[in-house]
N, C-alpha and C positions, 0 to 999 in steps of 0.2 A: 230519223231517230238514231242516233249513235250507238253504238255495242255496249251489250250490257258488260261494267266492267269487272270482270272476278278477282283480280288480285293487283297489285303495283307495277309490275312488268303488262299485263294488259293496259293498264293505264298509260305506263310511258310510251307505249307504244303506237295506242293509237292517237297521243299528242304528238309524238314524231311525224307518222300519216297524216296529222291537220295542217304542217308546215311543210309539209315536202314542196319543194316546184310545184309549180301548175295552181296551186291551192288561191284565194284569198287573202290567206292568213301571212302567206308566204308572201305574195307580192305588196301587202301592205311592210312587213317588215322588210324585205327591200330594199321601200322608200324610204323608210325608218337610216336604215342603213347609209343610204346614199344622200342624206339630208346632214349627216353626221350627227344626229339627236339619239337620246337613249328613251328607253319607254319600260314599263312594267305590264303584264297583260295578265290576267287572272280568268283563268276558266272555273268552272266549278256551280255547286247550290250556290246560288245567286243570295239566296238567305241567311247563309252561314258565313258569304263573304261580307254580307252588308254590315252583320254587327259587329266582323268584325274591322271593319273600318268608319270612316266619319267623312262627311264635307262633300264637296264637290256635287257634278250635277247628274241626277235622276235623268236617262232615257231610256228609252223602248224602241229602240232605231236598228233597222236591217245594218249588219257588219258591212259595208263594204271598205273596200281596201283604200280609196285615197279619204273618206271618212275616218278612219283610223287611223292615218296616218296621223292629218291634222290636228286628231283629239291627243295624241300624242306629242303633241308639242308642250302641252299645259305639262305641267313637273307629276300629280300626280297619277294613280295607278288607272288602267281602264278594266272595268269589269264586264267581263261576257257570261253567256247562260252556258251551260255544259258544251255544249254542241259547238260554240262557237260560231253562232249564226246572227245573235242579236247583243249588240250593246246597250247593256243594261246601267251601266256608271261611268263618268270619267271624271278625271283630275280627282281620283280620292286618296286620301290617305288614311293607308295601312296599319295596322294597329295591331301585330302578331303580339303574342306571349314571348319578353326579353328570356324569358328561362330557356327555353326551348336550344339545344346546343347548336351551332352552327359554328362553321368552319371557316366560311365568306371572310372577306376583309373590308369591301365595300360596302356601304350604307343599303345601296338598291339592291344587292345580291343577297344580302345578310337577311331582311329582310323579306323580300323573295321564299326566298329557303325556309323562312319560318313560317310563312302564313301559307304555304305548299304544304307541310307537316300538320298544320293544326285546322286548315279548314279540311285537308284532303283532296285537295285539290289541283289544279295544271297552274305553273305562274311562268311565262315566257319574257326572261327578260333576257331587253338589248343593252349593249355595254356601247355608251356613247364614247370613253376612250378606247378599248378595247377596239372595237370596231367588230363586238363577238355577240354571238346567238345562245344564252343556258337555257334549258328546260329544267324546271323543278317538277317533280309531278310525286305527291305525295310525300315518300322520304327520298327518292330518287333524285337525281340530278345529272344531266346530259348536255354536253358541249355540243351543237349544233356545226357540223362542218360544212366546209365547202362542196359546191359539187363536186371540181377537179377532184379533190380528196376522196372525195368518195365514188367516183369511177375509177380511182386508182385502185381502192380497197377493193370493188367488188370485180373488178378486173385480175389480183388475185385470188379471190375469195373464189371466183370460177375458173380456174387454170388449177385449183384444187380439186373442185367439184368435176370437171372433165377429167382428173386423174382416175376417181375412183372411179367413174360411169366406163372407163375403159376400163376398168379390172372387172366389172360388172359385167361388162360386154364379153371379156373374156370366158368369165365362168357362164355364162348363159350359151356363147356358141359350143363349149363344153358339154353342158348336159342336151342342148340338142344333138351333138353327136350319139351319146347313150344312152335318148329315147329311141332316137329313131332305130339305133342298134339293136337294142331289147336290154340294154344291159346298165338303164340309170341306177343310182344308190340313191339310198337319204341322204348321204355326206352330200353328194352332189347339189342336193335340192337345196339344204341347210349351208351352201356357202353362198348360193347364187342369193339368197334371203340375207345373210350374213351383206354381204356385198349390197345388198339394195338397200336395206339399213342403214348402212353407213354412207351411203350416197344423199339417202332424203332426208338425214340427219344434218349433213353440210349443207346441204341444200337449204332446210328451214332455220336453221340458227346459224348460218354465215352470209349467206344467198340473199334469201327472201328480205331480211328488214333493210340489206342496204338498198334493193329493189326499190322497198315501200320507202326510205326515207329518200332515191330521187327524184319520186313522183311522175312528171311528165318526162323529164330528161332520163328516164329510166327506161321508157317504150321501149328501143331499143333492143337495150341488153336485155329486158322480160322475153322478147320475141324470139332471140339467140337462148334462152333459159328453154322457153318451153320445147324447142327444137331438138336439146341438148338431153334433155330428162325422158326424151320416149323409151330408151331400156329401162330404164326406173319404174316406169306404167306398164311397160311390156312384163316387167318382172314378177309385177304383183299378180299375178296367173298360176305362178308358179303356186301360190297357196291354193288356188280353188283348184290346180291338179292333184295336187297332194295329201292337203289337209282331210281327216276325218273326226269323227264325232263330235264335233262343231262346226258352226258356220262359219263360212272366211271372214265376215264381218269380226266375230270373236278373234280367231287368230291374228287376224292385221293388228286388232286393239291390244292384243298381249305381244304382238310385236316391239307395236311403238312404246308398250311399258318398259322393254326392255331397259336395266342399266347399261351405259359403254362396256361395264366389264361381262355384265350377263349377254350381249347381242355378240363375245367374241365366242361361246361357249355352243359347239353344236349340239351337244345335249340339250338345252335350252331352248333351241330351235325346233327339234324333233320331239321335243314335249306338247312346244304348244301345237306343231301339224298334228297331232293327236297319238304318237307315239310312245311307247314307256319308258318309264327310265330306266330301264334295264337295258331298254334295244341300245346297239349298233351300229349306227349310221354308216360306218365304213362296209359294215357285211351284210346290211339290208338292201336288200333287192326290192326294187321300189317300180309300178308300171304308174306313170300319169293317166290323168283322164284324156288329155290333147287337148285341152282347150288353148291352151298358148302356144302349141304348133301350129293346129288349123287355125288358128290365126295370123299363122305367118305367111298361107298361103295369099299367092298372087289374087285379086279381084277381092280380098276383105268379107268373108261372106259374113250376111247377119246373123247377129248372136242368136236369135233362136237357131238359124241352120245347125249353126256349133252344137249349141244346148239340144238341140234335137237328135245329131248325131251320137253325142255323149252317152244321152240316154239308153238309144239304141242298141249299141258295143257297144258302152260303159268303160274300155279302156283304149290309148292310143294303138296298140300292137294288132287289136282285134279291127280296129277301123283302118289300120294299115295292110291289111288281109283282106278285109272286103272288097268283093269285086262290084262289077257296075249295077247288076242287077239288085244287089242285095242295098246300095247305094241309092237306088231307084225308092224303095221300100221306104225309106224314110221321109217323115212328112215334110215338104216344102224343097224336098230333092226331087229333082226331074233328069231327064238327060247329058241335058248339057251342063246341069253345073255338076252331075254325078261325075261328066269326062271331065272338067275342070281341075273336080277333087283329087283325082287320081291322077291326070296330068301335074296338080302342083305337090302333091305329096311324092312322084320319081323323081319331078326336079328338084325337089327339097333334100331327098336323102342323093342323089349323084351332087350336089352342092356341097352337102354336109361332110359324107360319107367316104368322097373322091379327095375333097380338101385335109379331111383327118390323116388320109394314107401317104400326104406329102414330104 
């Protein structure tokens, strides 16, 4: 069953995702393509599209892609069910409302465009001299590019996306210097947030839909993507060390509320970790809980250990004090990952601590 769609941009978007590479839909337009024929494709209430067109012939036939090619040959339109699974009409002709404004020049785009508007619906048409792919999808309209094109794009779109993840990385090896020191701020916490913001911000509206529109020819770069974003995941820790009198669920969601101009403002930031707006981030003395340090240590221990540790000493500086016995004490610690902890917390701070004094 296809995603429920909430608004115009969900819509075009996941018409974009039914034509990407790899798809059906894709490789029937293809042949479309390389036949030199054009075609008209209408997704949508199959109800709303039937009145409003006329003629042609009534099916109930699985989509497949040299089927559709074929039905594509006749002059008129083919109608599918939403999902784009089953042909429901082909060879019909279209019968939009002439009022309806449209910009088109061509008969089959003009058209197109208009019965996208008034049914509400996806219409994919191919341009037989063009040699070109539009998407209509409700009042939207989208030029369909090539692949090259679009490993070019998201080939810069990520040479962007690794810029900020390295400023990112910067401010994160920064404030692990100042937990492990004793001497983090809020500013600190609120740039490294600041910085992750802006990272998964490029990342979802630059990144992600050219991902999703190369489909299989995108494997790839997704694989280089998710490799690329682990400070981004690493960062968002930073809220469940920091934040108080809400849950990090709450503050992640009033993060990504943020506007561009409110996510540059550390006040902003230190509102939603649960701070006043009076406070100071520059002269706030801030102790994490460690959940995103002892996670940095070697061996990955599991989240309850962490969460258990936390519980225990309640802050990083106090768990950085504890000795082995008192390590011991805690449930699902035993010896040897008590010597572990403490092994990977001196190598963590001579890493840290050695490398700041260079």
């Amino acid at each position: 069953m296809p995603k429920r769609i909430v608004n115009e941009e969900d819509a075009l978007n996941q018409a974009i995702r039914m034509i990407a590479p790899g798809t059906p839909l894709r490789e029937a337009i293809s042949m479309i393509l390389q036949a030199g024929t054009g075609a008209v494709i209408c997704m949508g209430d199959v109800n709303r599209l039937a009145r409003l067109s006329e003629g042609g012939v009534e099916l109930d036939a699985e989509m497949r892609p040299q089927l559709l090619y074929e039905l594509c040959k006749m002059d008129g339109a083919i109608i599918l069910d939403e999902a784009g699974k089953r042909i429901r009409y082909a060879n019909r002709f279209l019968k939009p409302n002439t009022r309806i404004p449209s910009d088109e020049t061509g008969t089959r785009h003009r058209v197109s465009q208009r019965i996208a508007v008034q049914a509400k619906c996806t219409v994919i048409t191919v341009s037989q001299r063009r040699a070109s792919v539009t998407i209509y999808c409700h009042g939207r309209k989208y030029a369909v590019r090539t692949v090259q094109a679009l490993v070019n794009k998201v080939t810069q779109a990520m040479h962007t996306l690794e810029r900020y993840i390295h400023a990112l990385q910067s401010e994160l090896a920064e404030l692990t210097i100042r937990e492990l020191a004793g001497w983090s701020t809020l500013a600190d916490a609120c740039r490294v947030l600041q910085r992750r913001e802006m990272a998964e911000r490029i990342y979802r509206r630059e990144v992600l839909p050219l991902i999703d529109e190369l489909g299989d020819e995108g494997r790839m770069v997704r694989l280089q993507v998710v490799e690329m974003r682990k400070p981004v995941e690493d960062a968002l820790l930073v809220v469940r060390d920091y934040v108080k009198d809400r849950t990090e669920e709450q503050a992640q969601d009033r993060l990504r509320a943020l506007s561009e101009t409110e996510v540059l403002g550390q006040g902003n930031i230190s509102q939603i970790l649960g701070y006043g707006s009076t406070t100071r981030p520059q002269e706030t003395l801030v102790i994490p809980r460690g959940y995103r340090v002892l996670g940095m240590l070697g061996g990955r221990f599991p989240d309850t250990i962490i969460r258990n540790l936390v519980d225990r000493f309640g802050n990083l500086q106090e768990i950085l004090g504890a000795t082995r016995e008192q390590l011991v004490e805690v449930e699902g610690v035993g010896d040897v990952i008590a010597e572990r902890i403490l092994n990977g917390l001196d190598l963590l701070k001579k890493q840290y601590l050695v490398d700041s004094r260079r």
